[in-house]
Each structure stands twice: as structure tokens, then as C-alpha cells.
C-alpha positions as CSV (number, residue, x, y, z in Angstrom):
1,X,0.0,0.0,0.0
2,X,1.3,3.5,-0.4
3,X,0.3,5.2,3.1
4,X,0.2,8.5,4.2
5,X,1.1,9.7,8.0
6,X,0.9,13.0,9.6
7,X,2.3,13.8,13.4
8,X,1.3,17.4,14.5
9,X,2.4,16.3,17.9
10,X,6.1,13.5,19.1
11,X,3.6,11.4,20.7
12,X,1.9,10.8,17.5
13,X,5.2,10.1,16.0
14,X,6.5,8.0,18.7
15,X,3.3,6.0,18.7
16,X,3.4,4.9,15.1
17,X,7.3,5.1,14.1
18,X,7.4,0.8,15.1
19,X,4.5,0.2,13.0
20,X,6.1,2.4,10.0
21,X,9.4,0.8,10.4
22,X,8.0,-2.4,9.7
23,X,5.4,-1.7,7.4
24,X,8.4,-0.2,5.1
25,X,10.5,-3.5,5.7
26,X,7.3,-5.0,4.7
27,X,7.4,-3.5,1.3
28,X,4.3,-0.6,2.1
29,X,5.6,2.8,0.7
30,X,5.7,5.3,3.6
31,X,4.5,9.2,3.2
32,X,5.4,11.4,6.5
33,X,4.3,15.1,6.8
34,X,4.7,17.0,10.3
35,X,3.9,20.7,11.3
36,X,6.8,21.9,13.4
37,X,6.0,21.0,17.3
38,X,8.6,21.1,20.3
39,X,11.3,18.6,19.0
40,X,8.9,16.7,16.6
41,X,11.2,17.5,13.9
42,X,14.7,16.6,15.8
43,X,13.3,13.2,16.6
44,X,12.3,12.4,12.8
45,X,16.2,13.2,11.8
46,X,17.3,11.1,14.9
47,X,15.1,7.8,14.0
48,X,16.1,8.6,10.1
49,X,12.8,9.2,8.9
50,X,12.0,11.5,5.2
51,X,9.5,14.1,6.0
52,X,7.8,17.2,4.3
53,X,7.2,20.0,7.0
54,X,3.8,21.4,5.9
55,X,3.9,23.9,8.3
56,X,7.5,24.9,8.8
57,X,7.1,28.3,10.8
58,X,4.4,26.8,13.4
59,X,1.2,28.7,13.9
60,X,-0.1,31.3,16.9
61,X,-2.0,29.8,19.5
62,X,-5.6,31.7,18.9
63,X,-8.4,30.5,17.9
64,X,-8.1,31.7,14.3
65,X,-4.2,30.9,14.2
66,X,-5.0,27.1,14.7
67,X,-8.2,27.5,11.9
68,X,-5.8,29.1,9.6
69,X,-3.0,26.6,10.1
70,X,-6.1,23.8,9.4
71,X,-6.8,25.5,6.2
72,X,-2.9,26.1,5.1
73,X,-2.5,22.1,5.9
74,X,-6.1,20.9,3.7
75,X,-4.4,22.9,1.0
76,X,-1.0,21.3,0.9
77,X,-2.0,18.0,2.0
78,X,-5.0,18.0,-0.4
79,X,-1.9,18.6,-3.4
80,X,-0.1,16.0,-1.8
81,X,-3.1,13.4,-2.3
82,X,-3.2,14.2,-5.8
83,X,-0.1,13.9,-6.6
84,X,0.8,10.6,-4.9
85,X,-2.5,9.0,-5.0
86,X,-2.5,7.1,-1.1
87,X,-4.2,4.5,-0.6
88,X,-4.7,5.1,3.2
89,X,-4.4,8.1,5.2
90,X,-3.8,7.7,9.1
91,X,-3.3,10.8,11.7
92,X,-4.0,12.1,14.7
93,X,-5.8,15.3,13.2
94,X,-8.5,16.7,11.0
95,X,-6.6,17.7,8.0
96,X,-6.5,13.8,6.9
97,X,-10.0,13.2,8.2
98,X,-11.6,15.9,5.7
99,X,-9.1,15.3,2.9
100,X,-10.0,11.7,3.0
101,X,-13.5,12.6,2.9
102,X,-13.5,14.3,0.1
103,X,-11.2,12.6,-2.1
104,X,-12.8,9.1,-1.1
105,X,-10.0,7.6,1.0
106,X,-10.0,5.4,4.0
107,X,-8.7,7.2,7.1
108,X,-7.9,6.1,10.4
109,X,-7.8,8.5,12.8
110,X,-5.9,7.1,16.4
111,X,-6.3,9.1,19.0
112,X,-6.6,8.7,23.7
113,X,-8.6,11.8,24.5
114,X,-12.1,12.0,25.7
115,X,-14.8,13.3,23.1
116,X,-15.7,16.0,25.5
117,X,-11.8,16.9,26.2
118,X,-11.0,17.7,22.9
119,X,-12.7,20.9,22.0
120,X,-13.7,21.4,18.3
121,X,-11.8,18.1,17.6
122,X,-14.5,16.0,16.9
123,X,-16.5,18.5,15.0
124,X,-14.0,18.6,12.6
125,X,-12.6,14.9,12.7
126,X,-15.3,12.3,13.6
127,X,-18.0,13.2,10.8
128,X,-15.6,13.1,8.1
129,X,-12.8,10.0,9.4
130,X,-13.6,6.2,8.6
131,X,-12.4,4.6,11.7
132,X,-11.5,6.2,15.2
133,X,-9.5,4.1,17.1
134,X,-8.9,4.2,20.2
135,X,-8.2,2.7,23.9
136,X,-11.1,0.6,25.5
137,X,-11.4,3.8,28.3
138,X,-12.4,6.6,25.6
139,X,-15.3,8.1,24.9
140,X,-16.2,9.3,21.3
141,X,-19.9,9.7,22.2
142,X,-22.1,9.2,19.4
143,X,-19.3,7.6,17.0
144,X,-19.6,4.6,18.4
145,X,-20.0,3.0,14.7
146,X,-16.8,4.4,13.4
147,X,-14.9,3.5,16.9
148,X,-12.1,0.4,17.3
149,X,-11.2,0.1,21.0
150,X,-8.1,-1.6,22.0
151,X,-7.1,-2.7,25.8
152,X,-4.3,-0.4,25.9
153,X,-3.0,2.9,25.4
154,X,-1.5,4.8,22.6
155,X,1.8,5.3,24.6
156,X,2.3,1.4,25.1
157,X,3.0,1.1,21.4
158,X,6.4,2.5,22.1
159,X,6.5,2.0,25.8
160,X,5.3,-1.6,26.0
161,X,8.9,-4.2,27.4
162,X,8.5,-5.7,23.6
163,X,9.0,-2.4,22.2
164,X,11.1,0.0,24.9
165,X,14.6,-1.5,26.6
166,X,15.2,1.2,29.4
167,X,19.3,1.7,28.6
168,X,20.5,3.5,32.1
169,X,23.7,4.4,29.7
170,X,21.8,6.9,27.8
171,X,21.5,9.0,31.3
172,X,25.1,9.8,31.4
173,X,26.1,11.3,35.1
174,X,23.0,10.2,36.4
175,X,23.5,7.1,36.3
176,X,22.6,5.4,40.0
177,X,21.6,8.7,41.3
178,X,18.8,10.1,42.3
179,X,17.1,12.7,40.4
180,X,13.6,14.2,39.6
181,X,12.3,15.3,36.8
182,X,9.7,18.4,36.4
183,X,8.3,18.7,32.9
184,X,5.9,22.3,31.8
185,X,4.3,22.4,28.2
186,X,3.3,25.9,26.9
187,X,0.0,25.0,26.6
188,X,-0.6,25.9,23.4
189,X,-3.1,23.5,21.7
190,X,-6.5,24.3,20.8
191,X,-7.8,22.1,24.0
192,X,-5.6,23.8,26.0
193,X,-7.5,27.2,25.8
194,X,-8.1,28.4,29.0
195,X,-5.9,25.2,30.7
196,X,-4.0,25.8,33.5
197,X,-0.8,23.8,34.9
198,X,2.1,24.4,37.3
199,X,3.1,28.2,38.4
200,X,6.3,30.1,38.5
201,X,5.3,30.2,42.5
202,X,4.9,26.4,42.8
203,X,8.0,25.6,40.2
204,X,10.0,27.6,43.1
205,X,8.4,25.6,45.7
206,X,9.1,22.6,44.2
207,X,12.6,22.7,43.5
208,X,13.2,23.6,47.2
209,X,11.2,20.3,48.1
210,X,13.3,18.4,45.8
211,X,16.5,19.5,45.4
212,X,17.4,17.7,49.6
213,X,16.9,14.6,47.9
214,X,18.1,14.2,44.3
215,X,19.2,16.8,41.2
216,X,15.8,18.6,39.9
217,X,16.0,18.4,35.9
218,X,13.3,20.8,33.9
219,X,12.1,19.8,30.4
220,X,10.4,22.6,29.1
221,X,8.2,23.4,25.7
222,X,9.1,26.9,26.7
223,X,12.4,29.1,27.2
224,X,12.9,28.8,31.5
225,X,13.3,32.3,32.9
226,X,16.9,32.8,33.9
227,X,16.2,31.4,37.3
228,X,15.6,28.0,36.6
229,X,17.9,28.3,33.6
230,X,20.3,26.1,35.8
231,X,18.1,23.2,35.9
232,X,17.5,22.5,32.4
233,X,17.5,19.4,30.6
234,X,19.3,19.8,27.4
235,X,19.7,16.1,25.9
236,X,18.6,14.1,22.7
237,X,14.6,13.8,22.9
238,X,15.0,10.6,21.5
239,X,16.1,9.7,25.1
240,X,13.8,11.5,27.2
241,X,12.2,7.9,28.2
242,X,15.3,6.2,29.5
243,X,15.6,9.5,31.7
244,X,12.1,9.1,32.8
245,X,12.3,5.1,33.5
246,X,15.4,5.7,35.9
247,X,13.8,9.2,37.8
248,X,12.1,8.4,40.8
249,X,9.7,11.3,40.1
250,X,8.2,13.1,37.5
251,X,6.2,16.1,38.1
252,X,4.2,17.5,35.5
253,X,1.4,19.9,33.8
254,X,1.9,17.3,31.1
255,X,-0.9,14.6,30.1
256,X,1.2,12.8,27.7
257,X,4.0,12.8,29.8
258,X,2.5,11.4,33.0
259,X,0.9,9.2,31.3
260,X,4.1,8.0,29.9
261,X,5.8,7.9,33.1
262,X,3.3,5.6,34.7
263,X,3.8,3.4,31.6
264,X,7.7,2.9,32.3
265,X,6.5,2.3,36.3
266,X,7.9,5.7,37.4
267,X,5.6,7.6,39.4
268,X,3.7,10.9,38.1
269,X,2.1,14.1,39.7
270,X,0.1,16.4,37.2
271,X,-1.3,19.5,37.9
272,X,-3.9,20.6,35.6
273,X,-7.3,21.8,35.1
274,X,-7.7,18.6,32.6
275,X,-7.7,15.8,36.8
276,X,-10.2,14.3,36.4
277,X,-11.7,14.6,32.6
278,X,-9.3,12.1,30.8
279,X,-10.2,8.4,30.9
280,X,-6.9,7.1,30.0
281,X,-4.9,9.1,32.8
282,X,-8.2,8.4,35.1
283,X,-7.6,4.5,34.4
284,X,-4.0,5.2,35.3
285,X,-4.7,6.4,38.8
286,X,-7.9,5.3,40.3
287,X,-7.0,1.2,38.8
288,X,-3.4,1.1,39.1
289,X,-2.4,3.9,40.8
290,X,0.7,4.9,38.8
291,X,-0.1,8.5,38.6
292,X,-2.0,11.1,40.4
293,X,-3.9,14.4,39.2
294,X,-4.0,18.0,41.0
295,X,-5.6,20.7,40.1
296,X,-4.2,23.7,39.5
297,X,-3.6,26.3,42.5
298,X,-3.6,23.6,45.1
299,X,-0.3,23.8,45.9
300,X,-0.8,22.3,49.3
301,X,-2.2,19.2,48.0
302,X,1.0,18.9,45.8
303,X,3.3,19.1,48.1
304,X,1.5,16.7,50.1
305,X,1.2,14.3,47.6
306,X,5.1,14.3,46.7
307,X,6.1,14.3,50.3
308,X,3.8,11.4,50.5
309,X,5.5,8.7,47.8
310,X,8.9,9.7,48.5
311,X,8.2,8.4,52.3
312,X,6.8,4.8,50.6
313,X,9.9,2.1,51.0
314,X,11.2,1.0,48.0
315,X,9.2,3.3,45.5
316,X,10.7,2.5,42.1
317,X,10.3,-1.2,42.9
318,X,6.8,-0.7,44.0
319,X,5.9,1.2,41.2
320,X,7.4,-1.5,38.9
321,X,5.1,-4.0,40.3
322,X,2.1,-1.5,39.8
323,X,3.6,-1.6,36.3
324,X,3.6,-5.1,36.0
325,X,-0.1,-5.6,37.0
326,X,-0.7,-3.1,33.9
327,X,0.3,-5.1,31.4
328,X,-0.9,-7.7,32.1
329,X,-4.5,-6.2,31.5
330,X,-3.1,-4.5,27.9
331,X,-1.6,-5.9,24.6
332,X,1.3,-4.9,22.3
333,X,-0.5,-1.9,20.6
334,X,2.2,-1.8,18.0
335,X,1.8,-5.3,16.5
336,X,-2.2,-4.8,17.1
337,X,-1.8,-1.8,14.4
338,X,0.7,-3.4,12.5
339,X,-2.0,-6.0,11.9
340,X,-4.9,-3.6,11.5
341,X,-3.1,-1.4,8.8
342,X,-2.1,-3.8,6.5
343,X,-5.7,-5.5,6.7
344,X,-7.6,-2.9,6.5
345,X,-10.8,-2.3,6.3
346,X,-11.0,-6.3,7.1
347,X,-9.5,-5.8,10.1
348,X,-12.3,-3.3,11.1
349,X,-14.7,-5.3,10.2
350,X,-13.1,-8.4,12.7
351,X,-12.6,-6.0,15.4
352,X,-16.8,-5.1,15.3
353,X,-17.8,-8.7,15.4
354,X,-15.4,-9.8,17.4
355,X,-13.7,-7.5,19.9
356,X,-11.9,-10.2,21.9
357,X,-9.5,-10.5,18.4
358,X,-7.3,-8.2,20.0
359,X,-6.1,-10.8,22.3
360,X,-3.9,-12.5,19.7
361,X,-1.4,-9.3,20.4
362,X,-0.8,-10.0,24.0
């Protein structure tokens, strides 16, 4: 097949780079297009990847910046599609969704929010899309006919053990030390209008909490004012999850990335006005307990909470079992959409009559 992808985000990348590795191996002819995000672009060039950047100089965070980056990417997607002719479109994003529409091809859209966390999302995705898949926990409200559900998350596909080898070489220094890790997005996605997540006030507090115990590292979407400057962690983002498999903490206004920490068994604080809407991170916490949401401006609670798992014996080790008891519940998600791409729209039609097909991927 001749495939199309497009990654507005590195967690849609990182969730589908296995599959494309071995659908090209396979003998599938790969299309990638991005929109620069954070180090979406880096990570391409470090796992090798050809790309087309559609959307090179980013867009503005308002309301009409993000409709007028939607209508630049229809334009240049929609000559890509009739140039190369795909024969299957898969994203994360409405662009594909529409174009697929209207040039009568398939699309799967994959995605782990909630219907009624995304925004506009579904308004412009859902009507249009031919399959929405998803983890078992999402709702897509009245989709349900277009929806695949998988027991598992997006992030296992490149964080499940038969996909992810935690290397404790690629932290350098840090090796066998003990260090945290605080990570701030610049919330600056169309869901994230009017979202709140850690303070300056709190940052502050939280690097005096830490820093007794371990070496406080910040990953930031954002340049740090000059007084956290010191604490920034400058590495390859293509090795950001070793660093979060070996912290003992991660701290975060960051759904992906808590969720991603509980998924390597390393435990996660998020503050953010999205506790308690998101099924996915809700699973997380309230059935395995691997990560735990505050909302914004409770800095109390926070501090609480942190001061709390640091004082449980043996936390990596008890967060590892936590782990453990997690997947046994999910399956590979990578070889489950290795298998649903290449026999698609067959594989839709097994995974509506008979759910329970998903288990061959455990």
C-alpha cells in the first residue's frame, strides 16, 4: 500500500514510528508530513525518517491561528493526495479526516482523549474520518460505529517491554543517582485554551522540596526564565524515556508525559485543570495507581502528595510491580496496528464482530 502519516504532535510520532518501520521493511511505501512542534522534527532526523514539513514556521495559538494553520495544511495536504494517489491516510488530526473525505479515501484517525476533552476536535474529525481508534477507556460519544477500541493505550505502542529497553547508559552522570524530573508544556493547543498547569510560585516551591533529595531536571516546551535556567535538561529527545524510566519522580502539567511515566513504572504528579476529565490518565490512577492528578492552585495538595510517595519504601520497585499488573490487563499496541493497517478495512470489520481479536497481540 502506499500510506500516508501525519504527526502534529512527538507522541503521535512515537506511537506509530514501530508500525512504520516495519510496514516499510514489509514493502508498504511510507508518506510522513509533520507541522513543526517542540522537537517533533529533531526526533524524525534522529530515528532517520523523510518528512515534508507542511507547516515549517508553526502557527499562533488563537483561535483563528490554529483554523488558519487547518486551512494552510487541507491545501498542501490535499496537493499532496493528488499527486501521490495514497491509498490510506492515518493521523492524529482533522486535516487527513476531511481530505480523506473528500477525495474518497480510508482514514484512520488514532487518538486517547475524551470526546468532551478535545474541543472542536470531533467536530472537525469524527463526521468526516472512517475509523477512530482508540483505547477501550475513551469516549467518542455518538461515534460509536466508526470506533475500534483496543485494551491499551496509545503510549504502550512505544513503551510496551516488547518495544522500549530502558538503557540506564543513555543518562550519562546520572546514572545510580537520584534525580527528579519536572516537565511544563506551553500549553498551546487548541484544548488547552483556558488550561492551567504548574506556576512560576509552585516551580519555586518545588525545587526547594526536591533539590534535599536528588538533582531537579526541567524539560520545558518553553524558554525557562533565567532562574531555573540552571536546571534544564538539554539532551537528545530521543532519550527522554530512558531519563524518565530511571527518575524516581516526574512532576508535570503534562498529560502525555504522566501518562508515559506511569507506563515505564515511574511515578507521576500532574497539575492541571484537565484531573479528572481524561479516561486514559483516570484508568491510570484510580486502577493502578501509577499516577495522580491535582488541580491547579492547590499547591498544598502537591506538596502533600510528593512528600507522600517519597516516604513509601522502596518506590521504584513498588511502582514496577504497579507496572507489571498493567500489562498484564493491555496488549502490544504496536503489532495490534501493524496488523490492523495492513488489513484494513478487514480488520475493522473483525474488530466489530469480534472484539476479543485483540487478544492474539498479547
Amino acid at each position: 500500500m502506499k500510506i500516508f502519516y501525519y504527526f502534529g504532535h512527538p507522541a503521535q510520532f512515537h506511537f506509530q514510528k514501530n508500525s512504520i518501520k516495519y510496514l516499510e521493511e514489509n514493502g508498504h511505501q511510507i508518506f510522513i508530513y509533520i507541522k513543526t512542534k517542540d522537537v517533533l522534527q529533531r526526533l524524525l532526523e534522529e530515528h532517520e525518517f523523510f518528512y515534508r514539513n507542511v507547516l515549517p514556521s508553526g502557527r499562533k495559538s488563537s483561535f483563528w491561528g490554529i483554523l488558519w494553520a487547518l486551512i494552510k495544511r487541507n491545501i498542501l495536504l490535499g496537493r499532496e493526495i493528488i499527486k501521490y494517489n495514497p491509498d490510506l491516510l492515518i493521523a492524529s488530526d482533522p486535516s487527513f479526516s476531511q481530505l480523506g473525505f473528500l477525495f474518497r479515501i480510508p482514514c484512520i484517525n488514532c487518538i486517547d482523549d475524551d470526546i468532551d476533552a478535545i474541543g472542536y476536535y470531533s467536530c472537525l474529525t469524527y463526521p468526516f474520518t472512517s475509523s477512530i481508534v482508540t483505547p477501550t477507556s475513551c469516549r467518542v460519544g455518538r461515534y460509536a460505529s466508526k470506533r475500534i477500541s483496543y485494551s491499551g493505550y496509545m503510549k504502550l505502542a512505544y513503551l510496551h517491554p516488547n518495544q522500549f529497553k530502558p538503557d540506564s547508559s543513555k543518562i550519562g552522570r546520572l546514572e545510580g543517582k537520584s534525580f527528579y524530573i519536572i516537565r511544563l508544556t506551553n500549553l498551546g493547543a487548541h484544548h488547552d485554551i483556558g488550561i492551567k498547569g504548574i506556576s512560576k510560585a509552585e516551580l519555586r516551591n518545588l525545587i526547594d522540596l526536591l533539590c534535599p533529595t536528588g538533582e531537579v531536571l526541567i524539560s520545558s516546551e518553553s524558554i525557562l526564565p533565567p532562574e531555573f535556567s540552571r536546571y534544564q535538561l538539554s539532551i537528545s529527545p530521543s532519550d527522554i524515556h530512558h531519563y524518565l524510566y530511571f527518575a524516581k519522580l516526574l512532576i508535570c502539567d503534562s498529560q502525555s508525559m504522566a501518562g508515559e511515566a506511569a507506563m515505564l513504572g515511574t511515578p507521576s504528579v500532574r497539575v492541571s485543570s484537565f484531573v479528572g476529565k481524561l479516561s486514559v490518565l483516570e484508568e491510570l490512577e484510580h486502577n493502578y495507581q501509577l499516577t495522580f492528578g491535582i488541580k491547579p492552585g492547590n499547591s498544598k495538595a502537591l506538596c502533600d502528595k510528593i512528600i507522600q510517595l517519597l516516604g513509601i519504601p522502596n518506590l521504584k520497585d513498588e511502582f514496577q510491580s504497579r507496572r507489571q499488573k498493567m500489562l498484564r490487563d493491555k496488549i502490544d499496541v504496536t503489532a495490534f496496528m501493524i496488523w490492523f493497517v495492513e488489513k484494513f478495512p478487514e480488520s475493522f470489520r473483525i474488530m466489530k464482530e469480534n472484539p476479543d481479536y485483540q487478544n492474539k497481540f498479547k
